[in-house]
C-alpha positions in Angstrom: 265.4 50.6 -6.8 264.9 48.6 -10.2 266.1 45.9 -9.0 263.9 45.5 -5.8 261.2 46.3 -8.3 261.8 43.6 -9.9 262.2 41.2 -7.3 258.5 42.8 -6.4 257.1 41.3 -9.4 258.7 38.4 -9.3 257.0 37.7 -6.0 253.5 38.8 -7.3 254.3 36.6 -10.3 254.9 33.7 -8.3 252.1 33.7 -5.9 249.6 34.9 -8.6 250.4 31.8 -10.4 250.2 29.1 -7.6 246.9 30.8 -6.2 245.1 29.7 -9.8 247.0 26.4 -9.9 244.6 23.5 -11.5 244.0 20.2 -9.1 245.1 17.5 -11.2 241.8 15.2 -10.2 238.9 17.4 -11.6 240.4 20.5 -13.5 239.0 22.7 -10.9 240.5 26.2 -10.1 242.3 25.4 -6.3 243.8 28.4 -4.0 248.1 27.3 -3.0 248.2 26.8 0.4 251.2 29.3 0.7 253.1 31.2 -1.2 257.1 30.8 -1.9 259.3 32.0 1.4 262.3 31.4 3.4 262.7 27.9 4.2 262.1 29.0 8.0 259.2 30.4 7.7 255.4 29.6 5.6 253.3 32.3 5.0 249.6 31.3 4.3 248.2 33.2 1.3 245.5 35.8 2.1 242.0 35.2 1.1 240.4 36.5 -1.5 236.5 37.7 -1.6 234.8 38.3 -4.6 231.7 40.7 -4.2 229.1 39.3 -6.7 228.4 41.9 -9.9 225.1 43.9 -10.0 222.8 44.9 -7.0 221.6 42.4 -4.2 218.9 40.4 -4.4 215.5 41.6 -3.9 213.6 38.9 -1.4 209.9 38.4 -2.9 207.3 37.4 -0.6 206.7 33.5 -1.1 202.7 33.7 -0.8 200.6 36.8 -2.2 199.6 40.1 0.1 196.1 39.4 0.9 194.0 42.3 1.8 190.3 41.9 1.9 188.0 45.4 1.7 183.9 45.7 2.7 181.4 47.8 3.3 179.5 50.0 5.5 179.7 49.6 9.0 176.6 51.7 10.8 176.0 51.6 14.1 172.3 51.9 13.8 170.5 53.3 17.4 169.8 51.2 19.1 170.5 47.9 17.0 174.0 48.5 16.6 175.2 50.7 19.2 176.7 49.2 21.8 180.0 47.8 21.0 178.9 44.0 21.8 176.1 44.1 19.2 179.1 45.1 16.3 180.9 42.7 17.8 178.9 39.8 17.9 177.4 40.7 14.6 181.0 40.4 12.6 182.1 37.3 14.5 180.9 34.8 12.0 183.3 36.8 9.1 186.2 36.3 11.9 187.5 33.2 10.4 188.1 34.8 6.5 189.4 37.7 8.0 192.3 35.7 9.6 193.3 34.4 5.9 193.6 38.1 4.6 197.0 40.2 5.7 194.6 42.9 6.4 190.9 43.8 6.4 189.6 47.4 6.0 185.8 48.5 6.2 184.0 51.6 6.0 183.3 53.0 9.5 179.9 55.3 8.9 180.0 57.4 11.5 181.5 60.1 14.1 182.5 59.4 17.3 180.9 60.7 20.4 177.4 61.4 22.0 174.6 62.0 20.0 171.9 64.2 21.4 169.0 62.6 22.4 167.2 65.5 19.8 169.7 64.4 16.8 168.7 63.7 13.6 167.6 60.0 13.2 170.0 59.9 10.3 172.6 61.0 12.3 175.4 58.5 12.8 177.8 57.7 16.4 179.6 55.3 18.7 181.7 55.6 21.3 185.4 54.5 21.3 184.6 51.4 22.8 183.1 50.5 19.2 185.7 50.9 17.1 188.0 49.0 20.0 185.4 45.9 18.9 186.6 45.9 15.4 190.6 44.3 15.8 188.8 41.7 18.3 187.3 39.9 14.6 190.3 40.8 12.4 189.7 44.2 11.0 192.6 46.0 10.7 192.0 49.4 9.2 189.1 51.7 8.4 188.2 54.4 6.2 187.1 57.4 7.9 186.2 59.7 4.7 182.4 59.7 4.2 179.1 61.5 4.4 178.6 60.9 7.9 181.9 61.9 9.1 180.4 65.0 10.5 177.8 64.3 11.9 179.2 65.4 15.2 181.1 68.4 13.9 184.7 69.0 13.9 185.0 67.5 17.2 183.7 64.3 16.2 186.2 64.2 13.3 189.3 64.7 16.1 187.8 61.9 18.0 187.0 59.4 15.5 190.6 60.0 13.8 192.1 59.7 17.9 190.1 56.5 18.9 190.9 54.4 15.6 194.5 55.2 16.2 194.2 54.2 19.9 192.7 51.0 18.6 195.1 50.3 16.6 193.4 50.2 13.4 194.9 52.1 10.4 192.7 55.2 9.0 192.8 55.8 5.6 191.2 59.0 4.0 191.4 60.7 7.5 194.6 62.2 9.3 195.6 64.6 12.3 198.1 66.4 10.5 196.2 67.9 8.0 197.7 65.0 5.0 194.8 62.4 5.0 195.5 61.8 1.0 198.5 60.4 1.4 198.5 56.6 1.0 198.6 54.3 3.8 200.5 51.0 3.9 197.6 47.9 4.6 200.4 45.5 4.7 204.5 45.1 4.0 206.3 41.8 3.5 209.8 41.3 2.1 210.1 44.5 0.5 206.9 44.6 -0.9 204.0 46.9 -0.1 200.1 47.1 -0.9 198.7 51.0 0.0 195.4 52.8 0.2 194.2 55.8 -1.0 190.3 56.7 0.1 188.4 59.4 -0.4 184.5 60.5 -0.1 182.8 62.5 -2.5 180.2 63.7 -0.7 179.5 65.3 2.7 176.2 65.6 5.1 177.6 68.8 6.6 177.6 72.3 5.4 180.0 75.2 7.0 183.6 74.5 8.0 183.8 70.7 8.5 182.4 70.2 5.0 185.9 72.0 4.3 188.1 70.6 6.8 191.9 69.2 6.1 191.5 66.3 8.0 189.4 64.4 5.7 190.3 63.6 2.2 187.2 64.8 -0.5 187.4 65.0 -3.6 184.0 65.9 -5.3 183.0 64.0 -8.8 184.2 67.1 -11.3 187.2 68.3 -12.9 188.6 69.5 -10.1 188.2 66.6 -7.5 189.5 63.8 -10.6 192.5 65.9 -10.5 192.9 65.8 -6.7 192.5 61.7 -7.4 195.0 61.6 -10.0 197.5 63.0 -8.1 197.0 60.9 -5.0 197.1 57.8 -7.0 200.4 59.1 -8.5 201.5 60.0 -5.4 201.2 56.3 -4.1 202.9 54.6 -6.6 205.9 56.4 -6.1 206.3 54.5 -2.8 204.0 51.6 -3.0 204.0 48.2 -5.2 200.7 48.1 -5.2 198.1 50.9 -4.4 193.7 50.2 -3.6 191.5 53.2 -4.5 188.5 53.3 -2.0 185.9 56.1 -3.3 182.6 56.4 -1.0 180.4 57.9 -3.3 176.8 57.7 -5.3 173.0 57.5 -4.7 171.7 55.5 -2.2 169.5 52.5 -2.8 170.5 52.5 -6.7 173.1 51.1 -8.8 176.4 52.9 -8.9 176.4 56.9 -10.8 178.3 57.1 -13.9 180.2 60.5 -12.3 181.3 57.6 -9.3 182.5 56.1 -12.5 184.4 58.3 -13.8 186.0 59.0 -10.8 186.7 55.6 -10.5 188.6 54.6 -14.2 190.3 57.9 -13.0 191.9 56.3 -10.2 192.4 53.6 -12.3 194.6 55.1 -15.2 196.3 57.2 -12.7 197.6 54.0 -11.3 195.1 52.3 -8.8 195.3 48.3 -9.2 192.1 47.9 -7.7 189.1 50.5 -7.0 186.7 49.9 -4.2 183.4 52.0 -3.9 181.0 52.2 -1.0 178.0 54.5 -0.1 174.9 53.6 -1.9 173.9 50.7 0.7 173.2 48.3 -1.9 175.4 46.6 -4.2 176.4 47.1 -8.2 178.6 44.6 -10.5 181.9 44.3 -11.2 183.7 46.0 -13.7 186.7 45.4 -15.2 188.6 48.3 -16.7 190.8 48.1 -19.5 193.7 50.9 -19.3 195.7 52.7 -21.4 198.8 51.0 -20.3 196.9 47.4 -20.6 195.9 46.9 -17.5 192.7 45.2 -16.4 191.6 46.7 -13.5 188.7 45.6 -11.2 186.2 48.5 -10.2 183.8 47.2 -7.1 181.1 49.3 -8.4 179.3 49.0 -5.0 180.3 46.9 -2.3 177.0 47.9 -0.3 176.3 47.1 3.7 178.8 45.0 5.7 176.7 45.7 8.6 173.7 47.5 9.5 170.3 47.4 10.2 168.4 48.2 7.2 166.3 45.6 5.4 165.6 44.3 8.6 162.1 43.1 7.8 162.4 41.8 4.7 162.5 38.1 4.4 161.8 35.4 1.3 159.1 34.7 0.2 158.8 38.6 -0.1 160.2 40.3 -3.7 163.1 42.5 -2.8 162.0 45.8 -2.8 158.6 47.6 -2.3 158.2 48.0 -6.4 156.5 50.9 -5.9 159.3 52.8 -3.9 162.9 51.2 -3.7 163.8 52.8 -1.2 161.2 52.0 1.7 164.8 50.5 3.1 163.3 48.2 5.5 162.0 46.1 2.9 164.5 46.2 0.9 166.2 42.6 0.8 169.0 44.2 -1.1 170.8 46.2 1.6 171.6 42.8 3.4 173.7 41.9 0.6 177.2 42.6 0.8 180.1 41.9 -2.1 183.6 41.6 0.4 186.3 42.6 -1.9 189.3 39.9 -1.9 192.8 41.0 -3.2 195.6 38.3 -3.9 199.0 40.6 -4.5 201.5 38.2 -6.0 204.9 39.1 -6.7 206.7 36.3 -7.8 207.3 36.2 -11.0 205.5 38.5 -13.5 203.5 41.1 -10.4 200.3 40.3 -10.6 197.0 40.8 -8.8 194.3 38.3 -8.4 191.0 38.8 -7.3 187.6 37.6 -6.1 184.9 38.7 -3.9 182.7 36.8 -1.4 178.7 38.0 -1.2 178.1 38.2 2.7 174.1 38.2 4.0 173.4 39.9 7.1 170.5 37.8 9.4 168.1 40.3 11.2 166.1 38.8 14.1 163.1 41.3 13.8 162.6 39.9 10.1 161.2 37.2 12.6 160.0 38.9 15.8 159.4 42.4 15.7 158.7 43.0 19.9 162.4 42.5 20.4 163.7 45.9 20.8 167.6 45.1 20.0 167.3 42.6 17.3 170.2 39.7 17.1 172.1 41.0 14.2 174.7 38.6 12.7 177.0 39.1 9.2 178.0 35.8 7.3 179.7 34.6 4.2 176.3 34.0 1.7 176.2 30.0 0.8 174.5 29.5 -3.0 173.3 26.2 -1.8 172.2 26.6 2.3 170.8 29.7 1.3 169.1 28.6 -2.0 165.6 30.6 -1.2 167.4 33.8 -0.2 169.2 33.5 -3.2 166.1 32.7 -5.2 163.7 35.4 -4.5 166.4 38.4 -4.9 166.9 37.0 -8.6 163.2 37.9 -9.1 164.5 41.2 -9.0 165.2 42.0 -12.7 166.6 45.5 -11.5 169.0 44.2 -8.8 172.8 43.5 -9.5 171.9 39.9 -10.7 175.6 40.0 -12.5 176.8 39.2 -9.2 175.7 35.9 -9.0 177.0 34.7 -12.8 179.9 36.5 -12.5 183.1 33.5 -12.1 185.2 35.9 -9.9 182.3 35.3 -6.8 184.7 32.6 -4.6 181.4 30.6 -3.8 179.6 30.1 -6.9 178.1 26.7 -7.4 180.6 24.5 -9.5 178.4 23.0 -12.1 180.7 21.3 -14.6 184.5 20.7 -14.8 185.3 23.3 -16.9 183.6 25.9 -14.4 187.1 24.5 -11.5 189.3 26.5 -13.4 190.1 30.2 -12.7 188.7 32.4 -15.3 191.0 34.7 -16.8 188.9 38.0 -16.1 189.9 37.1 -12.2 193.4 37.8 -13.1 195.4 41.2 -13.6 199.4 42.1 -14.4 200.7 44.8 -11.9 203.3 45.5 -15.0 202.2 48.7 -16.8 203.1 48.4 -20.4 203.7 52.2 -22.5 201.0 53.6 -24.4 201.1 52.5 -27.9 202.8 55.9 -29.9 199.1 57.3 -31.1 197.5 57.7 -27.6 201.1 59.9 -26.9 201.0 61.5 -29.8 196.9 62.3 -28.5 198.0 63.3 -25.1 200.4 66.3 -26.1 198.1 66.9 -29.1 196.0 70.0 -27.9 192.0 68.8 -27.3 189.1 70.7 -29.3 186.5 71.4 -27.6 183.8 69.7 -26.7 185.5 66.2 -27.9 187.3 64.1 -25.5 188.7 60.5 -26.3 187.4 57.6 -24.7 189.3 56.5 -21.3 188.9 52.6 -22.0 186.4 50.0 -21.9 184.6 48.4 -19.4 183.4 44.4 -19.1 180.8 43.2 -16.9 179.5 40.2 -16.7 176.1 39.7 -18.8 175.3 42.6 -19.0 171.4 43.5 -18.8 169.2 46.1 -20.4 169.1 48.2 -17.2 172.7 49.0 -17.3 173.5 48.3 -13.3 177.1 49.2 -13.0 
């Protein structure tokens, strides 16, 4: 037995060393072609596979996941109705929808028939609307708002059944009874961007104010908690997560309790918050986290389409000064900011951003006989539409941050140093610990009726009237 042991090893030995024999041209480590044997016989020597050391390689998309998010979508009787009028009114904003991955907008409304007693401010379409919306590149809606109810409980089941059947994705709305759980907008080579949304507020009172298919969260305590754990929720599974809140007072700038909500979201883990409701726009602001993050808060992102404002038209000042909110003269709910989110994970994840300001045209700003106005939504152009531009600037109370602010993807270039990409337009997706004092703070128990601040917050030159 020793000896055919040996004999074994002597074998081994042999091939072993002919396998790692050195060419004599370059030095470099060749395989024998066989390995010693009877004269009568070659034996070729097996081949040997070397699995590389450490886990595979994790493919990372070569171009950024693009998701662009807007406003309210109203179907406005009888403007808006009919499923055409939507249609033809989004069609212009078809062509910078098709350069996003996805596109998600607010969809103000039930689904159904409205009684031809409702309540004027009572908002539906049929199915055949929200069938309209894929046609021009939208590709998801948020279904949590104030109007959601507007046709009951039954209107909730068919709005959450006829955006399914469309084929858009819901977010802030579900079925099963889980409408806080995030919702992929789009996944490329591994990579995922989510949403979480979320109203605030409801229009109804009684048991569909209450229901579990619709994610709210009011603006206390108790709802921020309910937001913190959704975000956290997400980032478990997502590489990136939106925050879409529809909250506030309509017709003003955005609330600070929306705001609090909102740099909620944001240290809980959002990468970008979205907010819609009040019908007219607010600033940006960027929100500096704990874990050194700046995050970009879409204070109000306004109207994408609708019918208010409809007979306001330059030369006339924005608004009625003595009431803001006589809403068909107000100039400002025509102005939409479109939200556009860059995802970039090569490299150092990191999120860029910039909005575009859209204008909605309203044929009875013109002609007031025609009964179903031509109503058409388009990017905003600083220079075609200078007097548009012009007279809503006269507004000193109107979100006039939005047109100095460098992240707006149309602003006039002026000089050369105005082509480069300003750094407030940029973001990491890395979340870097909290520096050993703010843990220290965190398990630290709170006296009362002190609380540390949550971070600070930039906008863009800032005015006396404090319009985020």
């Amino acid at each position: 037995m020793a000896r055919i042991a040996a004999i074994a090893l002597a074998v081994l030995a042999v091939g072993c060393t002919r396998f790692f024999e050195r060419s004599s041209d370059d030095g470099a480590v060749a395989p024998a072609a066989a390995i010693a044997a009877p004269a009568s016989t070659a034996v070729e020597a097996p081949a040997i596979v070397v699995a590389p050391f450490g886990p595979p390689a994790v493919e990372v998309p070569s171009e950024p996941l693009r998701v662009l998010v807007g406003g309210d979508l109203i179907p406005h009787r009888p403007s808006l109705a009919a499923p055409s009028s939507i249609l033809s009114a989004l069609t212009p904003l078809t062509p910078v929808f098709k350069q996003a991955d996805a596109v998600v907008a607010n969809y103000e409304a039930a689904t159904g028939e409205l009684s031809k007693k409702a309540f004027r401010l009572a908002y539906a379409a049929s199915p055949a609307w929200l069938d309209a919306l894929p046609q021009v590149g939208i590709t998801a809606v948020t279904v949590a708002n104030n109007h959601a109810c507007d046709l009951g409980h039954g209107g909730v089941e068919a709005t959450l059944q006829a955006a399914s059947k469309s084929g858009l994705g819901v977010l802030g709305g579900d079925s099963e009874g889980d409408p806080w759980a995030p919702r992929t907008l789009v996944e490329r080579d591994g990579k995922r961007v989510c949403a979480v949304a979320w109203t605030t507020l409801i229009n109804a009172e009684g048991s569909c104010a209450r229901t579990t298919r619709l994610a709210i969260a009011t603006e206390n305590a108790a709802g921020r908690q309910k937001v913190a754990a959704a975000i956290q929720r997400a980032r478990s599974t997502c590489d990136a997560t939106i925050a879409i809140i529809h909250g506030g007072i309509e017709y003003v700038p955005q609330t600070p309790a929306v705001m609090a909500v909102a740099r909620e979201a944001a240290e809980s883990g959002a990468d970008a918050v979205v907010i819609h409701h009040p019908h007219v726009a607010s600033p940006v602001v960027v929100h500096a986290t704990k874990d050194k993050r700046q995050i970009p808060i879409f204070a109000s992102v306004g109207n994408l389409v609708s019918n208010q404002g409809e007979s306001w038209k330059p030369p006339m000042f924005p608004v009625l000064r003595e009431n803001r909110r006589l809403v068909c003269v107000n100039g400002w709910t025509r102005l939409g900011v479109l939200a556009d989110l860059a995802f970039d994970f090569k490299g150092a994840p990191k999120l860029d951003w910039s909005f575009h300001l859209v204008w909605t045209e309203n044929e009875h700003a013109d002609d007031r006989k025609v009964r179903i106005p031509r109503i058409v939504t388009r990017v905003l152009d600083p220079e075609k539409d200078a007097a548009i531009v012009e007279r809503l600037t006269a507004d000193e109370h109107g979100p006039l941050e939005l047109f100095d602010d460098p992240c707006w993807a149309q602003r006039p270039v002026y000089t050369d140093g105005d082509r480069g990409r300003d750094a407030r337009c940029e973001t990491t997706l890395v979340r870097s610990p909290p520096p050993p004092s703010q843990v220290a703070a965190a398990v630290r128990p709170k006296k009362k009726k002190r609380s540390a601040p949550s971070g600070h917050e930039v906008a863009i030159d800032p005015r006396k009237r404090g319009s985020i």
